[in-house]
TILUM-944014 format. One record per residue (C-alpha): chain; x negated, y, z negated; residue in three letters; residue number from 1. Coordinates in steps of 0.2 Angstrom, whole numbers, always signed. Layout:
# residues N
<rec c="A" xx="X" yy="Y" zz="Z" r="ALA" k="NUM"/>
...
//
This chain:
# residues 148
<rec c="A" xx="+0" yy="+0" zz="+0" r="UNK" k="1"/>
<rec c="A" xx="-5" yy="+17" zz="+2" r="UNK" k="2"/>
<rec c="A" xx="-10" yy="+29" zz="-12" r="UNK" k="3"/>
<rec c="A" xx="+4" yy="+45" zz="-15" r="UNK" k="4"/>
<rec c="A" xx="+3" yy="+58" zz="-3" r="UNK" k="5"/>
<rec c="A" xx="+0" yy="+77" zz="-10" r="UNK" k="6"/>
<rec c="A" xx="+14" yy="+87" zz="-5" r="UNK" k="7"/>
<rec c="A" xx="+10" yy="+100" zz="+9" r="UNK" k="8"/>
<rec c="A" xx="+15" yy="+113" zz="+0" r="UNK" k="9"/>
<rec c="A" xx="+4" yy="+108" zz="-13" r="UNK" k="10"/>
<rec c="A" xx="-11" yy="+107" zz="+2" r="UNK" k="11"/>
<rec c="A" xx="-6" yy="+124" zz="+8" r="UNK" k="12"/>
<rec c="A" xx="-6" yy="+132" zz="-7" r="UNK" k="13"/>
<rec c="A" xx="-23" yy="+124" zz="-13" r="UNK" k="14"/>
<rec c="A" xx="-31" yy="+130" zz="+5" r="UNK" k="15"/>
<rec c="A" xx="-24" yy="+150" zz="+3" r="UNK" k="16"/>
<rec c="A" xx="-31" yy="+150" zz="-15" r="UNK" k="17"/>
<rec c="A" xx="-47" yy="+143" zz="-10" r="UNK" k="18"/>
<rec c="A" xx="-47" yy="+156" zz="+4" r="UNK" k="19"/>
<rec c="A" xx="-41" yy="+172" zz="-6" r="UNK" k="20"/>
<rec c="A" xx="-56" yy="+165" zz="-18" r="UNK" k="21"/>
<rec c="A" xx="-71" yy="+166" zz="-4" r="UNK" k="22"/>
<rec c="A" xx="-64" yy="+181" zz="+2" r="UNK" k="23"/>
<rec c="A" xx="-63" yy="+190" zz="-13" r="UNK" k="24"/>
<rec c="A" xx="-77" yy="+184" zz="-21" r="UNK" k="25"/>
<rec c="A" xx="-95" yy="+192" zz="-20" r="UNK" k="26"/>
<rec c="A" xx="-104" yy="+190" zz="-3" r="UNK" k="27"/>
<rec c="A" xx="-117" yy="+180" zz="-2" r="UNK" k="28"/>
<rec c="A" xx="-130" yy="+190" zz="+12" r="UNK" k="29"/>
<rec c="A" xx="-147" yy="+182" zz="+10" r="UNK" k="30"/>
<rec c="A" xx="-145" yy="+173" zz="+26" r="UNK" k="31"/>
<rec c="A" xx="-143" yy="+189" zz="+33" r="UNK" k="32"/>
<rec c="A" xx="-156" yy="+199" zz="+27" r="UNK" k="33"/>
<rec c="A" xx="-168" yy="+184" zz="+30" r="UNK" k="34"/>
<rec c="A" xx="-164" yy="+184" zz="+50" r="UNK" k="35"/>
<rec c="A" xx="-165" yy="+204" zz="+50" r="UNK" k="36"/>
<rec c="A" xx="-182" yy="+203" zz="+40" r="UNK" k="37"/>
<rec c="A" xx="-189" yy="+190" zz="+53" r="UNK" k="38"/>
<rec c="A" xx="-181" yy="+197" zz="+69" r="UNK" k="39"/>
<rec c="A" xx="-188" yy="+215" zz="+65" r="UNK" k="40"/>
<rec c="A" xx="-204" yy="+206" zz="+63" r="UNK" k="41"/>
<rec c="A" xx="-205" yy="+199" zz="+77" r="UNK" k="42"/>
<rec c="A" xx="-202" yy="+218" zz="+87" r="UNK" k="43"/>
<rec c="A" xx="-214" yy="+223" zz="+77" r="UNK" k="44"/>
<rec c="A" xx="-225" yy="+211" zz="+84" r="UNK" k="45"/>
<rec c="A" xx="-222" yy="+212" zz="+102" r="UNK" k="46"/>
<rec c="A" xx="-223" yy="+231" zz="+99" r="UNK" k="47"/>
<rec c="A" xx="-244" yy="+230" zz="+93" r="UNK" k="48"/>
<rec c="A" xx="-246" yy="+217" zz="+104" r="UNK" k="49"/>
<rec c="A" xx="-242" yy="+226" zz="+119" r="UNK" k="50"/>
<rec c="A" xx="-252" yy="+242" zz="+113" r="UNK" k="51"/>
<rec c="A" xx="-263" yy="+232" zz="+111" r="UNK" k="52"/>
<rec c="A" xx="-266" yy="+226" zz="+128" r="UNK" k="53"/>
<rec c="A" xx="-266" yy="+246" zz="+136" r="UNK" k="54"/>
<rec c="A" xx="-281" yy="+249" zz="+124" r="UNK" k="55"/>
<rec c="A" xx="-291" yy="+235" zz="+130" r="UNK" k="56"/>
<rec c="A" xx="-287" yy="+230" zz="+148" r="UNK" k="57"/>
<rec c="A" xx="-303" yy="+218" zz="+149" r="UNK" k="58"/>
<rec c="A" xx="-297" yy="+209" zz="+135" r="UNK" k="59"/>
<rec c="A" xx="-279" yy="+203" zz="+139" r="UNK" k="60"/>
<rec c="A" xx="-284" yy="+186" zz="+143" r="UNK" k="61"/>
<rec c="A" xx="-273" yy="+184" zz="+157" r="UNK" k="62"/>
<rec c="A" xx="-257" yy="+192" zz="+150" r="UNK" k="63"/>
<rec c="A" xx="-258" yy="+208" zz="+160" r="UNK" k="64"/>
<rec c="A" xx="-269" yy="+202" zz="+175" r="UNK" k="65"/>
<rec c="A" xx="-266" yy="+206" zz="+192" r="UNK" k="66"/>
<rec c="A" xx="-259" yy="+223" zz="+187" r="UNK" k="67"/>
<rec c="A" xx="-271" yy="+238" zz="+190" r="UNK" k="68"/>
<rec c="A" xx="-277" yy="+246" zz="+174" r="UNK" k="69"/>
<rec c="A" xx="-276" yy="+264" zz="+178" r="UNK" k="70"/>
<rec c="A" xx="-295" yy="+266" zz="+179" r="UNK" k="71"/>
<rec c="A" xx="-301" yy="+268" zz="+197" r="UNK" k="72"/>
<rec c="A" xx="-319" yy="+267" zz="+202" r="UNK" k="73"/>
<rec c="A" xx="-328" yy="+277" zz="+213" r="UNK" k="74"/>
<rec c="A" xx="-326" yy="+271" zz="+234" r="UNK" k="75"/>
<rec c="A" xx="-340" yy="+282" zz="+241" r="UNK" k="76"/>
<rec c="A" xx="-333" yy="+275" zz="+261" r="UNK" k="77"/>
<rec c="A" xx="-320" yy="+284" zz="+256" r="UNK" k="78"/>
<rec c="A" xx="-326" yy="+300" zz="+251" r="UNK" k="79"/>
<rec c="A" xx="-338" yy="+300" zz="+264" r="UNK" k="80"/>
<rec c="A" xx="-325" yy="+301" zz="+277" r="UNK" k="81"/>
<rec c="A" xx="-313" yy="+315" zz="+271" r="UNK" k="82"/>
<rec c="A" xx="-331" yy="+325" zz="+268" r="UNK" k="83"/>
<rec c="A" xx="-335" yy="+318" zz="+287" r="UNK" k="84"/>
<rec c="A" xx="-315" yy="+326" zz="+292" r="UNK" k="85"/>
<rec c="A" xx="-318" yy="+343" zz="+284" r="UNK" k="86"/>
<rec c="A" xx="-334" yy="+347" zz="+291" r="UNK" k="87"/>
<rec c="A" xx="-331" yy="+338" zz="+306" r="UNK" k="88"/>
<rec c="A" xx="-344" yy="+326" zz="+307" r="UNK" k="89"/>
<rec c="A" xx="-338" yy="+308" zz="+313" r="UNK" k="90"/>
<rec c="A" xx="-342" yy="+295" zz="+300" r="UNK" k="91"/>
<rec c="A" xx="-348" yy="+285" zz="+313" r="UNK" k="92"/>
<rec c="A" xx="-364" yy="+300" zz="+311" r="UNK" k="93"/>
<rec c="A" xx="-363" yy="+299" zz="+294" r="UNK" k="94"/>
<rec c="A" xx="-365" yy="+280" zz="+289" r="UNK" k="95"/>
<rec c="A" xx="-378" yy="+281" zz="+304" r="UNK" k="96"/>
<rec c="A" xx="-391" yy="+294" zz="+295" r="UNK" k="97"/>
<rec c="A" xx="-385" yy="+282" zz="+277" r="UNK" k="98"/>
<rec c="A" xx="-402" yy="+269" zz="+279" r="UNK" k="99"/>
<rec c="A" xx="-413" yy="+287" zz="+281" r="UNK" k="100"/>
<rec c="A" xx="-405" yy="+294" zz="+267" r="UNK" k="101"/>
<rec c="A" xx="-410" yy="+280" zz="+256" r="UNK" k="102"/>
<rec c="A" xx="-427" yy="+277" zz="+262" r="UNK" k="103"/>
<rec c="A" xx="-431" yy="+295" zz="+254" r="UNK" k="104"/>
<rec c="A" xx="-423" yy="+292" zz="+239" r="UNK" k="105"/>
<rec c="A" xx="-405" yy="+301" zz="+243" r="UNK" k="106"/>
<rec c="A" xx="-393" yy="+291" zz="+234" r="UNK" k="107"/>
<rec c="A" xx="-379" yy="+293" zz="+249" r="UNK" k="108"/>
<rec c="A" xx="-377" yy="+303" zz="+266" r="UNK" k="109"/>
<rec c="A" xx="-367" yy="+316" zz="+258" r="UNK" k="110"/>
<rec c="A" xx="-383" yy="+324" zz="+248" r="UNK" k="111"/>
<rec c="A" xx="-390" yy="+330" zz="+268" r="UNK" k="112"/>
<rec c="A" xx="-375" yy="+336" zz="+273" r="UNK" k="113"/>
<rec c="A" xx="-376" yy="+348" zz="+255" r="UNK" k="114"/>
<rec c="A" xx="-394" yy="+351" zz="+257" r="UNK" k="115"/>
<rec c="A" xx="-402" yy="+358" zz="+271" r="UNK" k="116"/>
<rec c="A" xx="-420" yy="+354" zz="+268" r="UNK" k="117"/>
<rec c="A" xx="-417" yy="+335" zz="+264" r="UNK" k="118"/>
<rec c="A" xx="-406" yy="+336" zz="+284" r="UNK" k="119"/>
<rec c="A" xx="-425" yy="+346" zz="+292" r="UNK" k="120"/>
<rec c="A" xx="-436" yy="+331" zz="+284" r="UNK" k="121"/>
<rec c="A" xx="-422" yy="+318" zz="+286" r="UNK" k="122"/>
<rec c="A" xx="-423" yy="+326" zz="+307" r="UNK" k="123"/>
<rec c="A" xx="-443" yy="+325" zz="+304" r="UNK" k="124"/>
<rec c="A" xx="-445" yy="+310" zz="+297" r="UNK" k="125"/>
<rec c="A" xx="-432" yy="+303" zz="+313" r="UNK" k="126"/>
<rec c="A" xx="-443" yy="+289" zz="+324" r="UNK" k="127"/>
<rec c="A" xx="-432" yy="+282" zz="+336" r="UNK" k="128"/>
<rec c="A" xx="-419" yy="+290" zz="+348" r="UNK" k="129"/>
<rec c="A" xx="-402" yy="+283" zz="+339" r="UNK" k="130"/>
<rec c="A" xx="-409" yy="+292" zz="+321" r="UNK" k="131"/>
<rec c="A" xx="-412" yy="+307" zz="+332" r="UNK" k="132"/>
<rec c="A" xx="-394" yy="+310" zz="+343" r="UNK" k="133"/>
<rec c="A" xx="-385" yy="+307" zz="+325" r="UNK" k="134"/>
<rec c="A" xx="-396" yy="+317" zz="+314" r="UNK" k="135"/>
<rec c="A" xx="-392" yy="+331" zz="+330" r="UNK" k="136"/>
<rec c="A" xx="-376" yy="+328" zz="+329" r="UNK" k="137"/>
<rec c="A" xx="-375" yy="+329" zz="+311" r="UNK" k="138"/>
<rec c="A" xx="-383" yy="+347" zz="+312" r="UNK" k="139"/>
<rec c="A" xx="-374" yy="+354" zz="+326" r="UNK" k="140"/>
<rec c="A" xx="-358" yy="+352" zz="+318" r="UNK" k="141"/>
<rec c="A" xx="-364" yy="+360" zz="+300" r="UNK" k="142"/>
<rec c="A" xx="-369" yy="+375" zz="+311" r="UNK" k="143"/>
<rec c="A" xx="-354" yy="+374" zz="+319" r="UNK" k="144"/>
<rec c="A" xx="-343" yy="+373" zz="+301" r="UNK" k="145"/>
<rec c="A" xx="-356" yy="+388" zz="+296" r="UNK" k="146"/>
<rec c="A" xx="-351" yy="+398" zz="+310" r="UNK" k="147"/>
<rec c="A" xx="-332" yy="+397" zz="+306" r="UNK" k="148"/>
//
């Protein structure tokens, strides 16, 4: 046989007093405050570790690579040729003069064009035709920016 049933108004009324008790009752929020505590840590974190990174881009062991670090290094090719554009010299002249350059001790073709006595013993250092006819041209168009 079966054991008595409670009465359903007995269960209801045993289930809204249990209910009006947790409701009414003190709050229990450690729970709470635990996952706030660790979820505010963990922004935090993120937070000084992505500083972090931007202060030492050699160091991000893969985390940030392939992104450009904000710090660009010199491209003398490139500098050459806008220099080459505004006085009008073709770079072609330019990188041709570069190995007579270097052989007296100038660190690129840039320091003739902006010193005339390093262009007169680059021009009377010149041995072969092809040094010549770029150094020439290299001049004629300095006399010709000169003269504008």
């Amino acid at each position: 046989m079966r054991p008595p049933q409670p009465d359903t108004n007995e269960k209801l009324e045993q289930f809204y007093s249990s209910f009006r008790q947790s409701m009414h009752g003190p709050a229990d929020n450690t729970n709470l405050y635990i996952f706030l505590l660790i979820a505010t840590a963990v922004i935090l974190a993120l937070i000084a570790i992505t500083n972090w990174q931007k202060r030492s881009p050699g160091k991000n062991w893969g985390l940030n690579s392939g992104k450009p670090t904000g710090k660009s290094k010199p491209q003398h090719g490139k500098l050459l040729k806008e220099i080459g554009k505004q006085v009008g010299v073709p770079a072609k002249q330019l990188k041709a003069i570069e190995p007579m350059t270097q052989r007296l001790g100038a660190s690129s073709p840039l320091v003739a064009l902006l010193c005339p006595s390093l262009l007169k013993q680059l021009a009377d250092d010149a041995h072969d035709e092809q040094s010549r006819m770029a150094l020439s041209g290299v001049a004629r168009k300095m006399v010709e920016a000169d003269g504008d």
